[in-house]
C-alpha positions in Angstrom: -30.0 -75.0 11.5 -29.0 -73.8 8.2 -26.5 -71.2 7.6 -28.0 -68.6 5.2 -26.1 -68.1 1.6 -24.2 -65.4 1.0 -25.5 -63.0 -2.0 -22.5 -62.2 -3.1 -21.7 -64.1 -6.4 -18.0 -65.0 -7.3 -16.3 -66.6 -9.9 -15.5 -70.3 -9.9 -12.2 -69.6 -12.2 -9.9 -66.3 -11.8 -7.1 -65.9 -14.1 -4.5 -63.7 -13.3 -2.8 -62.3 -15.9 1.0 -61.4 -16.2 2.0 -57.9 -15.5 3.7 -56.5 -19.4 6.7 -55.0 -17.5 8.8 -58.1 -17.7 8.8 -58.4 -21.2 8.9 -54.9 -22.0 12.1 -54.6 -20.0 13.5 -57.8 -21.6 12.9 -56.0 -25.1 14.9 -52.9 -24.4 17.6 -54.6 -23.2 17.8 -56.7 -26.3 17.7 -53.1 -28.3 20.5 -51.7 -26.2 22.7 -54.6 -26.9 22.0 -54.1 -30.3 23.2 -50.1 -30.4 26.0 -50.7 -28.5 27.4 -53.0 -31.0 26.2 -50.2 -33.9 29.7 -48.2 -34.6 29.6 -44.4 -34.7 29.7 -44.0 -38.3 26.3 -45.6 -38.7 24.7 -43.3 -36.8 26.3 -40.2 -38.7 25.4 -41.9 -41.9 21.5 -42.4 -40.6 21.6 -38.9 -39.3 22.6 -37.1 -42.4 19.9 -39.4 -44.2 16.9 -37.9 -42.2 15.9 -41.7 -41.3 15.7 -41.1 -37.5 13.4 -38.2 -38.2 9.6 -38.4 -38.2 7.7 -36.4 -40.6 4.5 -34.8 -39.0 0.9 -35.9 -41.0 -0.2 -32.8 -43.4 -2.8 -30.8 -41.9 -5.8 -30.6 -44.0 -6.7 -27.4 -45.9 -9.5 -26.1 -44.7 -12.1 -24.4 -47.0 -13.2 -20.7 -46.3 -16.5 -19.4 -46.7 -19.5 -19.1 -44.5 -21.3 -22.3 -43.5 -24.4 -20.1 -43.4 -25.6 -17.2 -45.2 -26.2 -15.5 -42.3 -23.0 -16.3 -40.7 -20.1 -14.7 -40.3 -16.5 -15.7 -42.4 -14.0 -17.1 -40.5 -10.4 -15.5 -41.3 -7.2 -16.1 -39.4 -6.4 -13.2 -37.6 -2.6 -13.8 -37.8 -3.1 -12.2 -41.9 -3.6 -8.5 -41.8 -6.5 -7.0 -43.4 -5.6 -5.7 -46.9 -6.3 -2.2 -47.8 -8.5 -2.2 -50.5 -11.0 -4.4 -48.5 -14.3 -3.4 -47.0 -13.6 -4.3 -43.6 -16.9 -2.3 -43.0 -19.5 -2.2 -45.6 -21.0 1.1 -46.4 -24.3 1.9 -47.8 -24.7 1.4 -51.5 -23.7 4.4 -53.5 -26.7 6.0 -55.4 -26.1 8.8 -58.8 -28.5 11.3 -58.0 -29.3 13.8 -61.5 -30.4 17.0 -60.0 -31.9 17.4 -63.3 -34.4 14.7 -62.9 -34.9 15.0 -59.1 -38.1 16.4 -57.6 -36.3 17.3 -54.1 -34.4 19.9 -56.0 -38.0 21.2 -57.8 -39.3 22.0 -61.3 -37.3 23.2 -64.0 -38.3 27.5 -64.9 -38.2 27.5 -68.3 -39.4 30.8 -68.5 -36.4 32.4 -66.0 -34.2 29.9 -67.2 -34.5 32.0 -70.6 -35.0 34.9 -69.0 -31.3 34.8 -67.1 -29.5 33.1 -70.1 -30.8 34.8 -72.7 -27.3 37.3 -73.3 -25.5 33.8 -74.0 -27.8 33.8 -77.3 -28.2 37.1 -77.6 -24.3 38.5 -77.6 -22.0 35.7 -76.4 -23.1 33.2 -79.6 -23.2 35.3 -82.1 -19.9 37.4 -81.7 -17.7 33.9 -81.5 -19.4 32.7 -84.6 -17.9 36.3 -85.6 -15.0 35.2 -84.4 -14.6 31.9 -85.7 -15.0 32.7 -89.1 -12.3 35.3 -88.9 -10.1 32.8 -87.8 -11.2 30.1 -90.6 -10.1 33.2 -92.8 -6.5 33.8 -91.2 -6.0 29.7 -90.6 -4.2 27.8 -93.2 -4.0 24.2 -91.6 -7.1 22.0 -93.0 -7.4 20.1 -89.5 -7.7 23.7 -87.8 -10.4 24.7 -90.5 -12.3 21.9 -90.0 -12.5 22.0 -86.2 -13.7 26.1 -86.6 -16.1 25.3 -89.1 -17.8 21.7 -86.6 -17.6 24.8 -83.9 -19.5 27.1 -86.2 -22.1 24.3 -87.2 -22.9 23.9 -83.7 -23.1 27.5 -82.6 -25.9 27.5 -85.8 -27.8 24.7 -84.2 -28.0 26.3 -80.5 -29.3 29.1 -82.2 -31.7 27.6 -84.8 -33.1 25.7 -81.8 -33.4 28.6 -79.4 -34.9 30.6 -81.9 -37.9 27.7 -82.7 -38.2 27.6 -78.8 -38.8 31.2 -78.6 -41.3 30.8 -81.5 -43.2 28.2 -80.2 -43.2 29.6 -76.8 -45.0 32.6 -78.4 -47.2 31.0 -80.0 -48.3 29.0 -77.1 -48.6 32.2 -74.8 -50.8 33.8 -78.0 -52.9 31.3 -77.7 -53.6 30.6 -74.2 -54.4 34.8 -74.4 -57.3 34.1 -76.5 -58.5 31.3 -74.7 -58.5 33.0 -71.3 -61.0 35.4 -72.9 -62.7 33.1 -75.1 -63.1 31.6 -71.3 -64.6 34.6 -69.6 -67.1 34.9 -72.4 -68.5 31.1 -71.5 -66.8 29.3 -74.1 -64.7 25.9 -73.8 -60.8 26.1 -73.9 -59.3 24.6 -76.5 -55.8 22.7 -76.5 -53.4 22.8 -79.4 -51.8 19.5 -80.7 -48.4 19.0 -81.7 -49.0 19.6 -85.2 -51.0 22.3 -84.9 -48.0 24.0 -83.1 -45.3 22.8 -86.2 -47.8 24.6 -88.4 -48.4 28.2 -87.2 -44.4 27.7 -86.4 -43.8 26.7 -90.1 -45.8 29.7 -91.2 -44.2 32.4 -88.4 -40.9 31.8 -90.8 -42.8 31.9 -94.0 -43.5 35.4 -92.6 -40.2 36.5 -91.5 -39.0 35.2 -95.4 -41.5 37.3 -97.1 -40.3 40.3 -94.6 -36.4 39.3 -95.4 -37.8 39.4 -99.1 -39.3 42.8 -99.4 -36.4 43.8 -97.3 -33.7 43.1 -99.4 -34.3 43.5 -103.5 -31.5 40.9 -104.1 -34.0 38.4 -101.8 -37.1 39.3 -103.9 -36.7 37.5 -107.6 -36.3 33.8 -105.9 -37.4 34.7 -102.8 -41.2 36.0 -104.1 -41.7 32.8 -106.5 -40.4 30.0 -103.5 -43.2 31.4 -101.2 -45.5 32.3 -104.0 -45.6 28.5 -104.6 -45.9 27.8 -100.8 -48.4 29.9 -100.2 -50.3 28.1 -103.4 -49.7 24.9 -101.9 -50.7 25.5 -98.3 -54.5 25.6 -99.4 -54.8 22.5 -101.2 -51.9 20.2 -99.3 -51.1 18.8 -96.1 -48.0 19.6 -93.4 -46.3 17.3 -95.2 -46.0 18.7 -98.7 -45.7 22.3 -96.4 -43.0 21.4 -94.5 -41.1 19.7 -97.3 -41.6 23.6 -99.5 -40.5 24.6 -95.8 -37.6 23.2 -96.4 -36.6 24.1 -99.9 -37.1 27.7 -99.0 -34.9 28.0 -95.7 -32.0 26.0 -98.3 -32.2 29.1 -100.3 -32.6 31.7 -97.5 -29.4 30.3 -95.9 -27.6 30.3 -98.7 -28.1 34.0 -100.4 -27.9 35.3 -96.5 -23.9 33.7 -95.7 -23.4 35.2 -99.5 -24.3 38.2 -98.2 -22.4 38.0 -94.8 -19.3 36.7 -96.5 
């Protein structure tokens, strides 16, 4: 009978290779022989010339910043946080104008006037008093000429309160009539812009030709100014009006600081 083969395959040739420890011994021999002839003074020389010494590689830099958006920054936490830095990020800071902001409500002109009105009744008009003593007394130009811009102003708070207080009167005279032109079945009617200059414009005509009759130095220049006006308002527009307007209050000003001088 036949024997059966084994399954087991093996290699017709094995090498065997020589263990390294031999010649790796054989090689430090040789180096020792070779530093025990090397005298002592070579080795102080190649210590003191940092040859035996073996510099580390450079470690690469790495960059900072967020590899993502939505990541994130990777800091070392040996560095301390510095103080002027957000560690925490607060809500964005928003200038809120109570002025312009409906949570705080609608501006009252009317009790706004109403509770400030002694500031343009009494308080303006006595330090313009006041002023223009001390542009009397003064005798330094630069301290003239600051009293004087202060003066100009004061004039322009009051010119402009007193044309709000006019228009503000006309307006309520008007809405009056139209309440009972309403109650009698008739349809409101709105004033323009223009319409409100004009009835303005010819309020002051009004209070001139009072100032006029008032005061007999007025009346020569006064009477032929507004004579001429009041010629012209029936054949011109607001434009040739208001610039007579304007002509006339030059001269009003004028003959009334004379007089309060």
């Amino acid at each position: 009978m036949k024997k059966p083969r084994s399954t087991i395959c093996t290699s017709s040739k094995i090498k065997f290779e020589e263990p390294e420890s031999s010649s790796s011994s054989e090689d430090e021999e040789e180096i020792e022989q070779e530093l025990a002839d090397v005298t002592f003074g070579e080795l102080q020389k190649a210590r003191s010339n940092g040859s035996h010494l073996v510099h580390p590689k450079p470690k690469e830099e790495k960059k900072g910043g967020r590899v993502n958006k939505n990541r994130p920054m990777e800091v070392s936490c040996k560095k301390p946080v510095t103080r002027f830095r957000e560690v925490i990020q607060g809500s964005k800071k928003v200038v809120r104008d109570p002025r312009f902001e409906s949570l705080c409500g609608t501006l009252d002109v009317d009790g706004f006037r109403k509770r400030y009105d002694f500031l343009f009744a009494n308080e303006l008009p006595a330090e313009r008093e006041e002023l223009q003593k001390q542009v009397k007394k003064s005798k330094d130009p630069e301290v003239i000429e600051e009293l004087k811009k202060h003066i100009s102003w004061i004039d322009k708070q009051l010119k402009s309160e007193s044309a709000k207080r006019t228009e503000a009167a006309i307006l309520a005279e008007h809405k009056q009539k139209e309440r009972e032109a309403a109650k009698q079945g008739k349809q409101p009617f709105f004033l323009k812009k223009s319409e409100i200059r004009k009835k303005r414009l010819m309020e002051k005509y009004k209070q001139l030709r009072d100032l006029a009759s008032l005061k007999p130095s007025l009346r020569k220049g006064a009477g032929r100014m507004l004579q001429r006006t009041t010629d012209s308002c029936h054949t011109v527009g607001l434009t040739t009006l208001s610039n007579k307007f304007n002509d006339l209050t030059w001269f009003w000003r004028s003959r009334v600081n004379f007089l309060i001088s």
